[in-house]
Structures are given as C-alpha cells and as structure tokens.
C-alpha positions in Angstrom: -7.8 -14.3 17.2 -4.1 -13.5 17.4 -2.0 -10.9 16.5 1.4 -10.2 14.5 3.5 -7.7 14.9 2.4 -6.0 18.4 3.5 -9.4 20.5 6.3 -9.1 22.4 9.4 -7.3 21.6 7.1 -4.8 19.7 7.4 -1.6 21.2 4.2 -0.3 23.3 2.2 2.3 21.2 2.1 4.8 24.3 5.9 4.6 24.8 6.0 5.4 20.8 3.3 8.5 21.4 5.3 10.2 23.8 8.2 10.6 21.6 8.1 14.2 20.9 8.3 14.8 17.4 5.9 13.9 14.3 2.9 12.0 14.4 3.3 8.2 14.8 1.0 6.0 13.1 0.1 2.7 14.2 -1.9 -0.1 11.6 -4.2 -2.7 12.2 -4.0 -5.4 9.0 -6.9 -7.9 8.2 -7.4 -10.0 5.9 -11.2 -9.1 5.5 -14.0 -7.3 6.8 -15.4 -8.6 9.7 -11.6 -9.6 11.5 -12.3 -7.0 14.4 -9.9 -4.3 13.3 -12.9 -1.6 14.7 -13.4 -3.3 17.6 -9.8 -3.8 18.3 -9.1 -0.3 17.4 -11.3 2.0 20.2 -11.0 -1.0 22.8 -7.2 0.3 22.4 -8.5 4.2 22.6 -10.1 2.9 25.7 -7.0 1.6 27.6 -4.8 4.2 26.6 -7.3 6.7 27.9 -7.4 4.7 31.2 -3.2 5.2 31.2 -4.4 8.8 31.1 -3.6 9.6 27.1 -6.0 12.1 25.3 -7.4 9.9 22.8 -10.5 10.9 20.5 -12.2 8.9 17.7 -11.7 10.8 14.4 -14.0 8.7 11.9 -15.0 5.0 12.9 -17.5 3.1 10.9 -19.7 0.9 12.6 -21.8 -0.6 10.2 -24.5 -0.8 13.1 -22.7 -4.0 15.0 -24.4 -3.8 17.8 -20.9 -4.7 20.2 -18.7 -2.1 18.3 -21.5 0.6 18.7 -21.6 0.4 22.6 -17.9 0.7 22.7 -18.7 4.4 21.4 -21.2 5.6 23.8 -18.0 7.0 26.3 -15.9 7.7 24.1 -14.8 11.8 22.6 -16.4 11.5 18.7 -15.2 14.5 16.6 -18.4 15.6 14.9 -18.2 15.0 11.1 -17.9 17.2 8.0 -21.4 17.2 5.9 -20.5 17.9 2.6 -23.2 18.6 0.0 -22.5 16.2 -3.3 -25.4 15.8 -6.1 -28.2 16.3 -3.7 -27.0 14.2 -1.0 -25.3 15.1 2.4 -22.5 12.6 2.9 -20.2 12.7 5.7 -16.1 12.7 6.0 -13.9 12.9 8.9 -13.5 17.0 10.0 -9.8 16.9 9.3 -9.7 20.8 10.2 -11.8 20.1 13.8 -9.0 17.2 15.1 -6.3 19.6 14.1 -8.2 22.5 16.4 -9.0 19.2 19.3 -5.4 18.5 18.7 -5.5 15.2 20.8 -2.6 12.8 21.4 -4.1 9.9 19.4 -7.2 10.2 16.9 -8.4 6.6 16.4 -9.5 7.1 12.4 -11.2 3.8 10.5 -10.9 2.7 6.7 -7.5 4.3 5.6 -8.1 3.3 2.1 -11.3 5.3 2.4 -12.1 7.5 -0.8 -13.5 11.4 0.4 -16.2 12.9 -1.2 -15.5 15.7 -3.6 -15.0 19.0 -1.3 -13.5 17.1 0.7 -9.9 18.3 2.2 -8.1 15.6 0.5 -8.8 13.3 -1.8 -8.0 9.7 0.1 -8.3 9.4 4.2 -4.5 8.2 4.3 -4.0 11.8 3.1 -5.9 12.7 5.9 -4.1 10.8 8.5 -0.5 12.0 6.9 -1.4 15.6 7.4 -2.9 14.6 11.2 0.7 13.1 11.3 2.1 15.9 10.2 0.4 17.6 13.0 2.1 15.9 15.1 -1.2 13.9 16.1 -0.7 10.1 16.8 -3.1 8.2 14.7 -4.1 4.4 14.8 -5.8 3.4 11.9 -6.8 0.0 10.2 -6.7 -1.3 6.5 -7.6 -4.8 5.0 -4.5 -6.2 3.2 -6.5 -6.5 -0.2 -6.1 -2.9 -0.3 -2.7 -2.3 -0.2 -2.1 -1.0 -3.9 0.6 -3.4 -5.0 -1.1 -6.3 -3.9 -3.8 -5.0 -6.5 -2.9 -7.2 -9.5 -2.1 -10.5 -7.1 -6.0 -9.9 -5.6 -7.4 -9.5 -9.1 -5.8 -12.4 -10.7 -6.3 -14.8 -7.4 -9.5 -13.6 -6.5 -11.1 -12.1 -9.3 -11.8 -8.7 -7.7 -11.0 -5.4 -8.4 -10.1 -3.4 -5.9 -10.7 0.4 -6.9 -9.8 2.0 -3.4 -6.2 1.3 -2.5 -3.3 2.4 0.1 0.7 2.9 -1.6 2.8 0.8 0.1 4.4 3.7 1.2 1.9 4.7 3.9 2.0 1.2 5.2 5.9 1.0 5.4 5.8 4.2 7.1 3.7 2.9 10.2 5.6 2.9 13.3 3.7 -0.2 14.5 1.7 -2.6 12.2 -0.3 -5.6 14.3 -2.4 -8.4 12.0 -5.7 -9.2 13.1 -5.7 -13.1 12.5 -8.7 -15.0 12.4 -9.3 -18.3 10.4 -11.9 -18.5 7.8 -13.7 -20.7 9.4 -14.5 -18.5 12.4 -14.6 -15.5 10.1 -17.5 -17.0 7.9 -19.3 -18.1 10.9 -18.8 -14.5 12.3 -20.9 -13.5 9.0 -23.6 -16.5 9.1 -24.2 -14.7 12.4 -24.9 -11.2 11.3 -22.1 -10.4 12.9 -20.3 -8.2 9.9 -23.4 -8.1 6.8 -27.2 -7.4 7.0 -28.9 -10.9 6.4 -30.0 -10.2 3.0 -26.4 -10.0 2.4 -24.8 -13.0 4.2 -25.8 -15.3 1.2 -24.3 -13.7 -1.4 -21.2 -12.9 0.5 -20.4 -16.5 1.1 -20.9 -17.4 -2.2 -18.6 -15.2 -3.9 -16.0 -13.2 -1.6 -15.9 -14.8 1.7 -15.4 -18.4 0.3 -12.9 -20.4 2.4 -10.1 -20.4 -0.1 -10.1 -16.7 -0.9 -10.1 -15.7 2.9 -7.4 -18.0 3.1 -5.0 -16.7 0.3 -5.9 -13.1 2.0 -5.1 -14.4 5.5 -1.2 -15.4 4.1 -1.3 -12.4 2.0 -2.1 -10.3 5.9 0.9 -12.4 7.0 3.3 -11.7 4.4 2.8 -7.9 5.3 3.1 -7.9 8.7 6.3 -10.1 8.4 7.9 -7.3 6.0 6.6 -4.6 8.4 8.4 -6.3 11.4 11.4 -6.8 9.5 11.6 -3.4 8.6 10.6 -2.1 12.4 14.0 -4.1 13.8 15.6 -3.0 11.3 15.4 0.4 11.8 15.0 0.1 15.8 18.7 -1.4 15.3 19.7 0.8 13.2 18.7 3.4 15.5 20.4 2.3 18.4 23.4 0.8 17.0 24.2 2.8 13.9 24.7 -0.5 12.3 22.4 -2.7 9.8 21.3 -5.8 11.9 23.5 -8.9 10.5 21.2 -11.4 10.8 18.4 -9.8 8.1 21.4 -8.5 5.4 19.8 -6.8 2.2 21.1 -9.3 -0.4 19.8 -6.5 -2.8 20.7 -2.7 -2.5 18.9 -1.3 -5.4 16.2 -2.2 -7.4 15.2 -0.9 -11.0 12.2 -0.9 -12.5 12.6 0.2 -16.6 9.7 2.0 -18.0 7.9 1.7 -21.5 6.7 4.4 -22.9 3.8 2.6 -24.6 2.5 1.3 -21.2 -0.5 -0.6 -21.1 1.6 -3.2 -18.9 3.2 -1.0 -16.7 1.0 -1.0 -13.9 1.3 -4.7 -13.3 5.3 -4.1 -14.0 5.1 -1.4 -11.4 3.1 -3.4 -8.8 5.6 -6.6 -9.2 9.0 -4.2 -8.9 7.4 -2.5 -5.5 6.5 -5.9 -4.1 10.3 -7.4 -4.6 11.7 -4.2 -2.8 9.5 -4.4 -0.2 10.3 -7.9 0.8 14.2 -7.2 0.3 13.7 -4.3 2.0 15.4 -2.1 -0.5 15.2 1.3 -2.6 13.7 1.1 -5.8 13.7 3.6 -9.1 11.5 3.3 -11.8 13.4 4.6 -14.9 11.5 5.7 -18.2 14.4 6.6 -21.2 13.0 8.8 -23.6 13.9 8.6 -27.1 13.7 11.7 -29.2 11.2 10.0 -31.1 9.0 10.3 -28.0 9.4 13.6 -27.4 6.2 15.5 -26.0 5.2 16.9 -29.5 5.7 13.4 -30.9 4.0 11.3 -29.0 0.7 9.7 -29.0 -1.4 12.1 -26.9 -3.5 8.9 -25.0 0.1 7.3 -24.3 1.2 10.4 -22.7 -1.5 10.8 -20.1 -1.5 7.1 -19.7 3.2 7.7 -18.7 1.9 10.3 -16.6 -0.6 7.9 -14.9 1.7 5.3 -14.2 4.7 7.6 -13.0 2.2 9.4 -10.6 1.7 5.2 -9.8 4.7 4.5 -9.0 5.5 7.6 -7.0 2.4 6.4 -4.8 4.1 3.0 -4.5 7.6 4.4 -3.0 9.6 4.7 -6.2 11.9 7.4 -7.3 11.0 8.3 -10.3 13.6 9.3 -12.6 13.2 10.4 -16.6 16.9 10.0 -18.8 17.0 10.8 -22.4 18.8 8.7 -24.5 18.7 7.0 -28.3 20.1 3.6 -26.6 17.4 2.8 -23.9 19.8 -0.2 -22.9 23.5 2.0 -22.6 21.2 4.9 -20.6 19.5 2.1 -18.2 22.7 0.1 -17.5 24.4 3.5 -16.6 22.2 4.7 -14.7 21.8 1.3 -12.5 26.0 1.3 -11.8 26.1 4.8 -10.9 23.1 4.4 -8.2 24.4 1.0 -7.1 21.6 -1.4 -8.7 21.7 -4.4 -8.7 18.9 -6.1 -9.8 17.1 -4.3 -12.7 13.1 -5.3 -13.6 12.1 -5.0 -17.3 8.9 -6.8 -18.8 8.8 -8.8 -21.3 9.2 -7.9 -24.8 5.6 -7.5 -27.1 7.9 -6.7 -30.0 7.7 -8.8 -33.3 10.1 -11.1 -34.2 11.1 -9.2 -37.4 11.4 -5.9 -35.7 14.2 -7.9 -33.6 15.6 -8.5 -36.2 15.7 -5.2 -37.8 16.2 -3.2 -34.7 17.5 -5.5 -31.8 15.5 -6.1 -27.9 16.4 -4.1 -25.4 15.5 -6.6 -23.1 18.0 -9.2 -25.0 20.9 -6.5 -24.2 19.5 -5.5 -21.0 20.2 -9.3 -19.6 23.5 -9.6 -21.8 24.8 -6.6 -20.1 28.0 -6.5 -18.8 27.7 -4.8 -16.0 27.0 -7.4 -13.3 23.2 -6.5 -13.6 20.5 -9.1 -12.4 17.9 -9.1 -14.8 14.1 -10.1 -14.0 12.5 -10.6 -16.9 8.4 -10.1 -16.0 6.1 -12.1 -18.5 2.2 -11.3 -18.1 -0.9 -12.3 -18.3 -1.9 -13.3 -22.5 -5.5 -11.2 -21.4 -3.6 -8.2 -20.6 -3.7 -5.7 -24.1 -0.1 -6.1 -26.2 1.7 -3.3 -27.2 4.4 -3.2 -24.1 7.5 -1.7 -26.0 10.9 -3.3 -25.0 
C-alpha cells in the first residue's frame, strides 16, 4: 500500500493542527471499500495521541473487521445520536457532543455519509464543516467514486450510480489529502478473504463491482485527485510564502464559464464536465444562466423551473459562482459577461435544436464559437441515451 499526497514534502498534519485559527481537515482518498482508509485513519488518532494531541473518534464504521475493531478498544468514542425514524433507532454522529468534548482532532468516517432525517444536517461533510468551523481539526476519508463530479464519468465507465456524493469543493478545501493505493489484485484478495464483505457477499461483489478493470479505472481516477489536490496544496503553500504564483505550474486558464440552459435535462453532465476542467486547471469557474423574457418566472414551464433551481443549487455544491443575467441575445450577454470577469475559456453543450429552427432563429452555440472576443469555446456533445431537449 502506498500513499499520495502525505510523502515527503507534504506538511505533517500535527504541525497543520496547531495553527491557531479554523479547523483543518485532512482526507484520506480510495479508490474502493476495503483500501484501509479506517484503519489508516484511528492508527493516525493513535500516534498523534502518543505526540500528546487530544484526539477523539467522532463516528468510525467498522463493518465488524475484526483488526479495525481492536484498534477502538483505547481509543475516546463520542457516544452517538439515536434518532427515532419509521420505527427504527438509527444512529449519526452527535455533532452537538464533539462541539461540547471540543478536542483537537475528531477522527469522523464516510464524509459522503447521508444523516437520517432529525439529524443536525443533512450530509456528514456538513457535519465536519461546522466541526471545522469550530475550530476542531477533523481527518476524514472518502472513496473517489463519490466525489460528485466524478458522478457522470463512474456511471458511464462503470455503470453505477452513485446516489451519495461529496462537491468538489469540500475536497479542494482539505488542507492535506493522502491516497490509499492498493492494486486490484491485492484489494480483491483482501475481499475473497472476508477481509471487507460478509461471505455471502464476496461472490456477488466480485462479479459485478470489484472486477479488476473497474477497480482499476477507480484506482487512476484516486490518482488523478490526489495529483490535483497536491497541485493545489503547493500552490497555495507558495503562494503563502512568497506572495507569488509558483512558475513552474502557471494556470494556462484564468476563468472558466459554464453557460446554462434553461431547459436543462443535460445540465448536470454539462455542470459535472465544466467543474472537472477547472479543477485540473486549477481555476475559477461561473456557471451563467441568461434569462430571456420569454422565460420569465410566470412564463416558464413550472417542472423546468424546479429542475434550474436543482441544477444551480448543483453547481453551487460543485464550487461555481453562480450568476443569473437577463438578456434577449443569450450570446452578446454571455460574451460580455466572460471579458469583463476575465474568461477565457467558455463551456456550452451541444446544440438539441432542429435544423430548421437554425435556420429561422440562428445557434447560440454557432455565435458563441464565432465570437470575437478571443473566447475558447468547448463545445460538450453527450451521450444519444441522455433525454433531448438541451436548448442552445
């Protein structure tokens, strides 16, 4: 097993806890369950408490492996939070109790976690930001599947779904991010053994998720993450230091823009793809959404209005700034826009539009990339199962 993005050169989490201001929030990455992101996580609590830190586990799921659950026997547990939901007591981190404990690092499992209803907040990284806000250092752990722009990539690779996701965001926020590397090999062995299913599981697993190649593409996909996390870290350690943006990782693009249909059964792929290309370039994006005065509130379609909402509350989740223009030329208001923020490289999907209304009424995306404004123009073309309708 090996790890990205704590070796050395990467700052020591302890040195990063006793700077005195918010929360910091370290990230374990794996490509799957079963890497050792648990493990690695309280045999961390355990050193740091030996370098005499007050560490406490906030909420670590076992899944009754036998080595992970004698690592807990001397550890501080914060009792969890029963909350009564349809006749059944489930349990949820006590967000309120490690805010009274108030140690210096809560060790707190599955960030993309979903709370129960009654629940302080709705997701655990909620959770964690308020601990952080706190000014309670967290480590936490998420597999790389569930970072939410990486949702479309894992559905169409892999064939899953994943319902519970992170926003990019809360991952580009961490202060240290280390991937838990482990070839698929080992890591299906590790389940023939027991070692991460029940054995009326194991079977099944192989069969469908844990097959060789799709542990593989997440293992690259971990990778890719980290890398972009550990850009970003010397980055801003530089920029920190120096005042100055490193020279050797330039940002080749300053600004990115996303435009925004207002018909928008494609937007959430759009969306996905346009946080994805900032985060590797390391940028600022915006996603833009013109309204026309034919789609004023009282004029629109009231299903394509809660569906804009949706996606805008998306791309706020994903690290956008979301900005709403109004205009009667969606192209004039989007090129304007994109010279007086300094964008350079404007994403727009691809046009659904008829041929005859072309005709009648012009593309947007046909002026958008004959603009004369110096603009880049990425023209995203989707999947022929996605539903049509995308207006352009």
């Amino acid at each position: 097993m090996t790890t990205a993005g704590g070796g050395a050169g990467a700052p020591d989490f302890l040195a990063l806890v006793k700077r005195r201001d918010r929360g910091k929030l370290k990230l374990y990455i794996g490509s799957a369950a079963g890497v050792g992101k648990t493990y690695r996580m309280i045999n961390e609590a355990h050193d740091l408490r030996r370098r005499d830190t007050d560490v406490v586990i906030g909420f670590v799921e076992t899944h009754k492996r036998v080595d992970t659950d004698a690592q807990l026997r001397d550890m501080e547990v914060i009792p969890r939070q029963r909350i009564e939901y349809r006749g059944v007591t489930l349990e949820e981190m006590d967000v309120d109790a490690v805010i009274a404990r108030h140690p210096q690092v809560v060790v707190v499992d599955e960030l993309a976690h979903s709370n129960v209803p009654g629940a302080r907040h709705r997701k655990r990284w909620e959770d964690v930001m308020q601990l952080l806000d706190e000014g309670i250092n967290v480590i936490s752990a998420v597999n790389v599947q569930h970072v939410e722009s990486l949702n479309d990539v894992v559905a169409s690779i892999l064939g899953v779904t994943v319902r519970e996701t992170v926003p990019d965001w809360v991952v580009a926020s961490a202060d240290q991010v280390v991937n838990l590397d482990i070839s698929s090999e080992d890591l299906r062995q590790r389940l023939r053994e027991g070692k991460i299913y029940t054995p009326d599981k194991v079977e099944a697993a192989l069969r469908n998720f844990f097959t060789d190649e799709n542990l593989t593409t997440l293992r690259e996909l971990a990778l890719r993450e980290v890398a972009g996390a550990v850009d970003r870290s010397r980055e801003e350690i530089v920029r920190r230091e120096t005042g100055e943006v490193p020279s050797a990782a330039p940002r080749t693009v300053e600004r990115v823009l996303v435009a925004m249909s207002s018909n928008p059964p494609y937007t959430a792929a759009l969306l996905r793809k346009a946080s994805r290309i900032a985060g590797r370039l390391n940028s600022d994006w915006y996603c833009v959404y013109v309204q026309t005065s034919d789609e004023r509130a009282d004029r629109i379609d009231s299903t394509v209005q809660r569906t804009l909402v949706e996606n805008i509350q998306l791309a706020q989740t994903m690290g956008a700034e979301v900005v709403k223009l109004e205009g009667e030329d969606v192209a004039v208001a989007l090129c304007r826009f994109a010279v007086k923020k300094g964008v350079t490289l404007l994403i727009v999907g691809q046009s659904k539009r008829s041929r005859l209304h072309h005709l009648r009424k012009g593309s947007v995306v046909e002026r958008l990339v004959n603009n004369d404004e110096g603009l880049d123009v990425l023209v995203v073309s989707f999947d022929p199962a996605t539903p049509a309708g995308e207006r352009s």
